[in-house]
C-alpha positions as CSV (number, residue, x, y, z in Angstrom):
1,X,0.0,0.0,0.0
2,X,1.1,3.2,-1.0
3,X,-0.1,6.7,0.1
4,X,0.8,10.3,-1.2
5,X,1.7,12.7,1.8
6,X,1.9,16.1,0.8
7,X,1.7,19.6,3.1
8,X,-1.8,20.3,1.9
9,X,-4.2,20.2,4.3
10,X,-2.4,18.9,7.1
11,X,-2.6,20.2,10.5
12,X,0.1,22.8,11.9
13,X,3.0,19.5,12.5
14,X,2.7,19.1,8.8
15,X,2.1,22.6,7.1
16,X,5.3,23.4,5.3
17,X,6.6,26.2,7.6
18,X,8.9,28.6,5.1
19,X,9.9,31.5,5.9
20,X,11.6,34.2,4.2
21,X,13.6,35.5,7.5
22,X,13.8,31.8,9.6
23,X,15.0,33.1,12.8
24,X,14.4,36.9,12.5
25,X,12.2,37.1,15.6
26,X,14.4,34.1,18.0
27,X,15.7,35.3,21.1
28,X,18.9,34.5,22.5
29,X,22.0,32.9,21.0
30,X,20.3,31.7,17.8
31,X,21.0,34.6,15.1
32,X,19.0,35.6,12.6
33,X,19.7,33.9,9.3
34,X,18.1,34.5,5.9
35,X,16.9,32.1,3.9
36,X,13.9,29.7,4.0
37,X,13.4,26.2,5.8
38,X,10.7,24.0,5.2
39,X,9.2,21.2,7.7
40,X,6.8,19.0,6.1
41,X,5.0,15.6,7.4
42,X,7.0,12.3,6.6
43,X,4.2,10.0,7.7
44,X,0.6,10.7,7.8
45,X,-2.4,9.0,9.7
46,X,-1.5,5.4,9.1
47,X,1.3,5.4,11.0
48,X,1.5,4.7,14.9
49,X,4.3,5.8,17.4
50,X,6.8,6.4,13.7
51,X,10.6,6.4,15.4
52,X,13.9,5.8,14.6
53,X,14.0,7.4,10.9
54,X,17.3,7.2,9.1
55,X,17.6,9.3,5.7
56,X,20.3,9.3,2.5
57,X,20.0,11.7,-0.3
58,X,20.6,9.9,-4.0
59,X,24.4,11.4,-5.3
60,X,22.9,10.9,-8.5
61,X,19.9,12.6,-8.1
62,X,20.2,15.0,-5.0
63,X,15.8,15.7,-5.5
64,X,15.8,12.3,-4.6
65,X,15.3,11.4,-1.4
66,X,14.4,8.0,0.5
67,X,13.4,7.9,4.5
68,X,13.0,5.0,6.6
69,X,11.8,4.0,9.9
70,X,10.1,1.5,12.4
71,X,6.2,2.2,13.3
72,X,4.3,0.0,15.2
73,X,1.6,-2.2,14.8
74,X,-2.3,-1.6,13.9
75,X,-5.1,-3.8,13.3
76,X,-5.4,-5.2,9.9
77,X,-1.4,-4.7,9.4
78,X,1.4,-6.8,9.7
79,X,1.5,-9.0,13.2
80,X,4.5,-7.1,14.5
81,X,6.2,-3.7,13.9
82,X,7.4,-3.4,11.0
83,X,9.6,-1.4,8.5
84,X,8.4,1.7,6.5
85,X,10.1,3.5,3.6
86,X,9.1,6.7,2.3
87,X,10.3,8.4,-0.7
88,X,10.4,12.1,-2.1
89,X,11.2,13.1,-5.1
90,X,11.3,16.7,-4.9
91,X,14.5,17.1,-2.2
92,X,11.9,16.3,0.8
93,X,9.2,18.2,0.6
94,X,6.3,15.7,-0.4
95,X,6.7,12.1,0.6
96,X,5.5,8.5,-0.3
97,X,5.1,5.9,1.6
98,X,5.1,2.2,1.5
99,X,5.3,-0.9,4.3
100,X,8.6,-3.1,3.6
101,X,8.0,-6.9,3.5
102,X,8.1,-8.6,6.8
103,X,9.4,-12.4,5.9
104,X,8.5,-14.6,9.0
105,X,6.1,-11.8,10.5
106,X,9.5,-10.8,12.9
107,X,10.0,-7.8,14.6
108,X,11.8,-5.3,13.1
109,X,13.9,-1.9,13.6
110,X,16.8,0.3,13.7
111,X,16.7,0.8,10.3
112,X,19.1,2.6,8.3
113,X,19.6,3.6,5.3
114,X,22.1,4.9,2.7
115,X,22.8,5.4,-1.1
116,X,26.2,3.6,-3.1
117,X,28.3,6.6,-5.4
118,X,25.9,5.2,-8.5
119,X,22.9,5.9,-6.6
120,X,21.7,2.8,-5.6
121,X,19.9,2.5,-1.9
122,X,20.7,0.1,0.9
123,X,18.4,-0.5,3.7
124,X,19.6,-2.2,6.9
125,X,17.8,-3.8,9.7
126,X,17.2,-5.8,12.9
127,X,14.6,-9.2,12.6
128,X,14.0,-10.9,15.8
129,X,11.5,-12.9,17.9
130,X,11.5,-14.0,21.4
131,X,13.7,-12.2,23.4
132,X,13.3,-11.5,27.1
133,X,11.2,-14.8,27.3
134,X,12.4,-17.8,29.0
135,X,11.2,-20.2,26.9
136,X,9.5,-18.5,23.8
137,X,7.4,-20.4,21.1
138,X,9.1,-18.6,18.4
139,X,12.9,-17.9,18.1
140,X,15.1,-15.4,15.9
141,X,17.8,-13.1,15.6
142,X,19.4,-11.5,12.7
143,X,20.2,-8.1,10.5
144,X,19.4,-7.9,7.0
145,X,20.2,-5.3,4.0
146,X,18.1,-5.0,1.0
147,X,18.4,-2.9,-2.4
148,X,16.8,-0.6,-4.4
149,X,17.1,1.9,-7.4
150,X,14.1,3.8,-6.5
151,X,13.0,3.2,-2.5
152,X,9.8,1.8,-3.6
153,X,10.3,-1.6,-5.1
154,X,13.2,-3.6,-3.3
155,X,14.9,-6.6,-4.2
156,X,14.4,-9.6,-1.3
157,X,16.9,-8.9,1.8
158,X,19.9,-11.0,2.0
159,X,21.2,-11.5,5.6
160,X,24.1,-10.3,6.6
161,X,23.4,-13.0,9.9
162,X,20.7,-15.0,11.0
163,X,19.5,-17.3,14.0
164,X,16.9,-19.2,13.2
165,X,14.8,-20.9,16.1
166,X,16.7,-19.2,18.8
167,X,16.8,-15.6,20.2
168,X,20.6,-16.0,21.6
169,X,22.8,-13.8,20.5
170,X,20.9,-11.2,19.8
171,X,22.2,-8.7,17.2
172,X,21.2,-5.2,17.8
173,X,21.3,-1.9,16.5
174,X,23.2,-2.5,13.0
175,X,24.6,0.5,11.0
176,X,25.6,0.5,7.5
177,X,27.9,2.3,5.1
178,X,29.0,2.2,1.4
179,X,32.4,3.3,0.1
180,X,31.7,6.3,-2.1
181,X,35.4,7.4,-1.7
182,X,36.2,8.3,-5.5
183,X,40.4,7.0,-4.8
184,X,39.4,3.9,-3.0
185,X,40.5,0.8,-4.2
186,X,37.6,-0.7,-2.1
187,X,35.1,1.6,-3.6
188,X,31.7,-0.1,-4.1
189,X,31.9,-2.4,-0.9
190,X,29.3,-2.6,1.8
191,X,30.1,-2.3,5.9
192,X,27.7,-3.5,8.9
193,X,28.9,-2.8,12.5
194,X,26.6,-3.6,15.3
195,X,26.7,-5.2,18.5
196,X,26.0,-8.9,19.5
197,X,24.4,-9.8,22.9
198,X,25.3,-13.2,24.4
199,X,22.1,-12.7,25.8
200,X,19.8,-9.2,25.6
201,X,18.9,-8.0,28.9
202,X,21.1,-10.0,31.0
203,X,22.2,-9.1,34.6
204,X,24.8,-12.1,35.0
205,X,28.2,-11.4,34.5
206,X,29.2,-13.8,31.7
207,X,26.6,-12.7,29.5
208,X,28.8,-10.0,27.1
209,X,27.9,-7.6,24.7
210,X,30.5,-7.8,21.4
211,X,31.3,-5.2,18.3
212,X,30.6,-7.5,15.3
213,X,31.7,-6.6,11.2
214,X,30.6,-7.7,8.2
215,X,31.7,-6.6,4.5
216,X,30.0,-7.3,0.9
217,X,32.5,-7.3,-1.6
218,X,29.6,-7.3,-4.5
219,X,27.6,-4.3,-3.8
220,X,25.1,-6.3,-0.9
221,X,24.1,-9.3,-3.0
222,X,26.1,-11.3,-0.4
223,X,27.9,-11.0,3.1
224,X,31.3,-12.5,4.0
225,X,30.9,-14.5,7.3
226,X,30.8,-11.7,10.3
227,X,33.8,-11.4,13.1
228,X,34.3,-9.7,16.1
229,X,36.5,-6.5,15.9
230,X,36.4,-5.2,19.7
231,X,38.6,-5.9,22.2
232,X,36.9,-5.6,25.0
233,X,33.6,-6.7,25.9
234,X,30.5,-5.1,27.9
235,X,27.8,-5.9,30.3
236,X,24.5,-7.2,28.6
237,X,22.3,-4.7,30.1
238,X,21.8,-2.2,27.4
239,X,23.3,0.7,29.6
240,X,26.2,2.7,30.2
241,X,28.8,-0.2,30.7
242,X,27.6,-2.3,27.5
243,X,29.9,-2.0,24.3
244,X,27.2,-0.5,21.4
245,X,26.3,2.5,19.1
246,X,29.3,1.2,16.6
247,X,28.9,3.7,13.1
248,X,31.2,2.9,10.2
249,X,32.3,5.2,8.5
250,X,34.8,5.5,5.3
251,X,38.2,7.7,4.6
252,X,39.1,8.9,1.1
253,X,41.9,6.2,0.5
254,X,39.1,3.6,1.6
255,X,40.1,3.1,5.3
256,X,37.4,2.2,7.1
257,X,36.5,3.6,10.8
258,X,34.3,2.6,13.6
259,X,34.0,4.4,16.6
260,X,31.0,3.1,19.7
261,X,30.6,3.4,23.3
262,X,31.3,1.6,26.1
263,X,32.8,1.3,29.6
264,X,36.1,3.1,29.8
265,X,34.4,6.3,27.1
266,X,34.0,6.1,22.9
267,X,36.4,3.6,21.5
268,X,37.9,4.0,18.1
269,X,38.8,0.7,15.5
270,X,40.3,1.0,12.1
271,X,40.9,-0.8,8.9
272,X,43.0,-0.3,6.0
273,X,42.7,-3.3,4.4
274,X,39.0,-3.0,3.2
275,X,37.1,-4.0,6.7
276,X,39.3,-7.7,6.5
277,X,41.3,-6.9,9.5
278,X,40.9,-4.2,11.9
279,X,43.7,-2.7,14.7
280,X,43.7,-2.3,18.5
281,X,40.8,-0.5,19.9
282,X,41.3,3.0,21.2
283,X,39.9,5.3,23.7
284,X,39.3,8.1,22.7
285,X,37.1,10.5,24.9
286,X,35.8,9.4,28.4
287,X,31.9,9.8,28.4
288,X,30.6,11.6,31.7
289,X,27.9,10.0,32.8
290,X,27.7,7.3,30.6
291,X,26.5,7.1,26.9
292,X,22.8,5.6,28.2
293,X,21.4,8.9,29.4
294,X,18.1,9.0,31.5
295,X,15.9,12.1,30.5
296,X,12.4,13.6,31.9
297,X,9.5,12.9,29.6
298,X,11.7,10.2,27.8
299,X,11.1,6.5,28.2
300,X,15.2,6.3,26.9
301,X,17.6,8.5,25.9
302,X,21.4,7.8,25.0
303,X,24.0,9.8,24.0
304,X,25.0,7.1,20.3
305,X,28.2,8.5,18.5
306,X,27.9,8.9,15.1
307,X,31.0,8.5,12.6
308,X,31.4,10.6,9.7
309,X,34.7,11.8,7.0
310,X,34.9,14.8,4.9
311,X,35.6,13.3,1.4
312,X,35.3,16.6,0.0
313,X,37.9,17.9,-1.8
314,X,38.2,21.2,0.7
315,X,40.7,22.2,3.3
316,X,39.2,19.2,5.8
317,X,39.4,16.7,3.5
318,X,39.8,13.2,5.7
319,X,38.8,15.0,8.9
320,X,37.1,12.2,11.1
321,X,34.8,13.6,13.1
322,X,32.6,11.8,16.1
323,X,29.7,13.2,17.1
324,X,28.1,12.3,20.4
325,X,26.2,13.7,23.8
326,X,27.4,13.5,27.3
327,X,26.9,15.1,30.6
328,X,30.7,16.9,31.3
329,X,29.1,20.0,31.7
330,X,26.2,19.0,34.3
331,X,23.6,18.8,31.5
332,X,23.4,17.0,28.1
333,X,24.9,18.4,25.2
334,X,26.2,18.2,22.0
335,X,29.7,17.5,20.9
336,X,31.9,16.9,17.7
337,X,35.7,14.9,18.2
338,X,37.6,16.0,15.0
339,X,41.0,13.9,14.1
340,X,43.0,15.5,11.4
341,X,46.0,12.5,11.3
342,X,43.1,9.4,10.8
343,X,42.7,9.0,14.2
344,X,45.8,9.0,16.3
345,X,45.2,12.2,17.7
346,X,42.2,14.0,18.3
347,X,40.8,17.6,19.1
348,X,39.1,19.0,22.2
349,X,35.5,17.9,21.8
350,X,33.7,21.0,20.7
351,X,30.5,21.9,22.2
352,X,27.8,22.2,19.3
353,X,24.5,23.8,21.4
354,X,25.8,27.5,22.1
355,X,23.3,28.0,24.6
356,X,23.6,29.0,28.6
357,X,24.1,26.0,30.7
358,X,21.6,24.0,32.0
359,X,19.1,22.8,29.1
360,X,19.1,19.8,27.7
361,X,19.7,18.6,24.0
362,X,19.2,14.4,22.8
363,X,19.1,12.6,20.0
364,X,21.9,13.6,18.0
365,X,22.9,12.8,14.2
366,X,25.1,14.3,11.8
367,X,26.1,14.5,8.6
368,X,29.1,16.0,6.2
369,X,29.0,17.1,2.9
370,X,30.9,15.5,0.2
371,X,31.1,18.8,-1.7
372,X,32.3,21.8,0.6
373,X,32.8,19.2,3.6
374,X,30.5,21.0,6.3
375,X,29.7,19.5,9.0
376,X,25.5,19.5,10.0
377,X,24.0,18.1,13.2
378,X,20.4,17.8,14.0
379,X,19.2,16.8,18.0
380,X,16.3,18.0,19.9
381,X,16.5,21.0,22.3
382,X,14.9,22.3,25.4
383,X,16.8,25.4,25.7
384,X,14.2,27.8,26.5
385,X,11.2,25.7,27.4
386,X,9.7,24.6,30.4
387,X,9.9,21.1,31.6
388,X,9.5,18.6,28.5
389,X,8.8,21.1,26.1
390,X,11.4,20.3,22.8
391,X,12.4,21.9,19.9
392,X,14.8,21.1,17.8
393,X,17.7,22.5,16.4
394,X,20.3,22.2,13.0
395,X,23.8,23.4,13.8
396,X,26.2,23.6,11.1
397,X,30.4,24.0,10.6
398,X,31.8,25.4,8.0
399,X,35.7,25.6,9.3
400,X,35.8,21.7,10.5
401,X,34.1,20.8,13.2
402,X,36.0,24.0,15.3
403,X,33.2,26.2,15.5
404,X,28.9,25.8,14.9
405,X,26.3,28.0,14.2
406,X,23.0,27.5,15.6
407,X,19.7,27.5,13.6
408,X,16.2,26.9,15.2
409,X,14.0,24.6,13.0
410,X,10.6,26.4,12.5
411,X,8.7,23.3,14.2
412,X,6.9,24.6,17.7
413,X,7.8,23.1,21.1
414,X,6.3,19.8,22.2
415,X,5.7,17.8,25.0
416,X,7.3,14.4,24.6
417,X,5.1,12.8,27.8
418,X,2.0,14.0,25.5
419,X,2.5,10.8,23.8
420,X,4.3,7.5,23.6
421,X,7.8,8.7,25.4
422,X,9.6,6.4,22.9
423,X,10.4,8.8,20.5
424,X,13.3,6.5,19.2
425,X,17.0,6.2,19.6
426,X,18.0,8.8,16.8
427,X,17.6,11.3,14.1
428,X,18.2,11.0,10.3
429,X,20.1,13.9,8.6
430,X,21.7,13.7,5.2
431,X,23.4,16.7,2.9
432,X,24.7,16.7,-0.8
433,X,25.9,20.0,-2.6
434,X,24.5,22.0,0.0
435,X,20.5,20.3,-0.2
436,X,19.8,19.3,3.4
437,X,17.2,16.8,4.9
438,X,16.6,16.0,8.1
439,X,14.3,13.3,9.5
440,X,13.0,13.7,13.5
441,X,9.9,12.5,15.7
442,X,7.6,15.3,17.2
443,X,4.2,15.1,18.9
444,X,1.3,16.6,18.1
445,X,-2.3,16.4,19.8
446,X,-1.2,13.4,21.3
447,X,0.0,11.9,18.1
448,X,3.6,11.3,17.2
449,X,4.9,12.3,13.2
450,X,8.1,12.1,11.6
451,X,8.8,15.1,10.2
452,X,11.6,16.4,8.0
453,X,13.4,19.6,7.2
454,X,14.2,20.5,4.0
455,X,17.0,23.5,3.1
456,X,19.7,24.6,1.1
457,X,22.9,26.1,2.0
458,X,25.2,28.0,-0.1
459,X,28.0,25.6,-0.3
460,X,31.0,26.7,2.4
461,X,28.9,28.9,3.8
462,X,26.2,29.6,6.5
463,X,24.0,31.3,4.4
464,X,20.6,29.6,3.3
465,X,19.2,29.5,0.0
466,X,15.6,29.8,-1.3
């Protein structure tokens, strides 16, 4: 079933808000920018508690745009959740959407998504049954990546791992990259980092959690058998002292990073053979407070790093940059860890919010263009608001991850215990040539949306486009 989702006669969450002056009227440290933004609904009335959106603009085709994301249930639908994609064609203003195929009826999430250099799309995600039940019916555990030229018909998924009639290990929270790198001699190949659970949930000791890889060497058709690249292990408890949140991410000469958290801080592993061997871990930054970060009004909240290079050919070119939140400061916020040596030495972390002390931001994501090589970060923001009143903010680099600016997204405040508190475990933000989408829950009138922000930047610059 496909429906057409378009800003006509939607409510205020999914009016397209543009403005000619964005922030002309914002108090405090956000400046006034010119320009126009626009925030349009992703999903409409069919879906239910939409979260965890991941989104990749096509290189090929930078109008094109394809979203994805888990929604539960409802009556008449699948048995379990399931996975969505939606798909614009007009740089992610109108959307369409479609349900994904649900083989076995498993549950599924943390999807992800992202586009090869010739413009083909990858989708990645969790399938599972049974877990945190003694002695469950029904049994499963794997990730799985499908294909696509145009985000509505995909070829069938091919698993990257799979359990079958047993929910132990449990492989959680995958993430995906393609080498676009234009010099790399492993250009074309697909990465999946994730972590495995000896068993998900567990409070005794010898239950671990595991960084696991896998690599395609034929553009996803298959997977090479998956290995273990961290040293170290964690707890199984999905919390602060459990190893998880690992991002790959590619260099320009094709090495390949991965960067996650876990006991001792954010822990850095490279390859520079293609993802077939990978090197000691590193520590890299100590997380205060943790990575698994409780918040008012949120039923969970962690601070996930996210791994990104600039392939651009600017003045940053093979920057690494890790974007993450902790609490060094007394209150969550926002940072960027730049390495300008491939990650032997690193930066101060830079603080991204430029507010005053004491407000809150979550659920952090970034991207960096390929063309000028900005840095963009999108997380949700209470700075000015009372209580669990969000908003939610884009903060973009132009001089390599050393300074941000600020800009409020035009999407009014709202009250994440108005609605499910699950409002996912991350944003979706893409940018090519400037054209910037965004993907990010809200709540209105009780009902949760995915929205997304559309704009364009004059490349190397802070200046927005109409």
């Amino acid at each position: 079933m496909r429906r057409q989702f378009s800003p006509v006669g939607l409510s205020v969450c999914g009016a397209v808000l543009a403005m000619a002056t964005v922030l002309a009227q914002t108090p405090g440290p956000l400046p006034p920018v010119a320009g126009q933004m626009a925030v349009t609904a992703v999903t409409g009335s069919e879906a239910l508690r939409p979260a965890e959106a991941s989104v990749a603009i096509n290189p090929t085709n930078p109008l094109h745009v394809i979203a994805t994301l888990i929604q539960s249930n409802q009556p008449g639908r699948q048995p379990r959740s399931s996975n969505w994609g939606y798909v614009s064609t007009d740089g992610g203003r109108t959307w369409v959407g479609t349900p994904a195929a649900n083989p076995g009826g498993r549950v599924q999430g943390d999807d992800v998504v992202a586009f090869g250099r010739d413009g083909t799309a990858f989708h990645s995600y969790i399938a599972f049954d049974g877990i945190r039940v003694e002695r469950p019916d029904v049994a499963s555990s794997g990730i799985f990546v499908r294909r696509s030229r145009d985000g509505v018909e995909w070829q069938a998924p091919v698993a990257v791992i799979d359990h079958v009639n047993t929910a132990m290990p449990f492989e959680d929270k995958p993430w995906l990259v393609v080498d676009r790198a234009a010099a790399s001699p492993h250009r074309g190949q697909v990465y999946v980092a994730w972590t495995r659970f000896d068993v998900y949930g567990s409070n005794d000791p010898t239950h671990r959690t595991h960084i696991w890889f896998a690599r395609s060497k034929d553009g996803g058709q298959t997977f090479q058998p998956p290995f273990r690249i961290s040293d170290e292990s964690g707890d199984a408890l999905d919390g602060d002292n459990t190893v998880e949140g690992a991002v790959p991410a590619v260099g320009p000469n094709g090495e390949v990073y991965v960067v996650w958290a876990g006991p001792k801080g954010l822990v850095l592993d490279r390859s520079d053979d293609g993802g077939w061997t990978f090197g000691a871990d590193r520590i890299i930054t100590p997380l205060t407070g943790g990575w698994d970060i409780p918040l008012p009004g949120l039923e969970r909240h962690n601070g996930m790093p996210v791994t990104a290079v600039d392939l651009s050919s600017g003045p940053h070119r093979g920057s690494l940059y890790v974007n993450f939140i902790d609490q060094r400061n007394g209150d969550t916020d926002v940072f960027v860890l730049a390495s300008r040596d491939g990650g032997r030495t690193w930066d101060a972390p830079v603080r991204v919010n430029d507010d005053p002390k004491g407000a809150d931001q979550m659920f952090t994501w970034m991207a960096v263009d390929p063309a000028d090589g900005s840095l963009n970060v999108i997380f949700h923001d209470r700075r000015g608001q009372k209580g669990t009143l969000t908003g939610v903010t884009l903060a973009r680099s132009i001089d390599g991850g050393r300074t941000f600016m600020n800009h409020r997204v035009p999407v009014d405040p709202f009250d994440c215990c108005a609605a499910s508190s699950f409002v996912g475990d991350y944003n979706g933000i893409d940018i090519q040539g400037g054209r910037l989408v965004a993907v990010f829950p809200v709540i209105r009138e009780g009902t949760q949306r995915i929205m997304a922000l559309s704009a364009r930047f004059r490349p190397g610059s802070q200046a927005l486009l109409p």
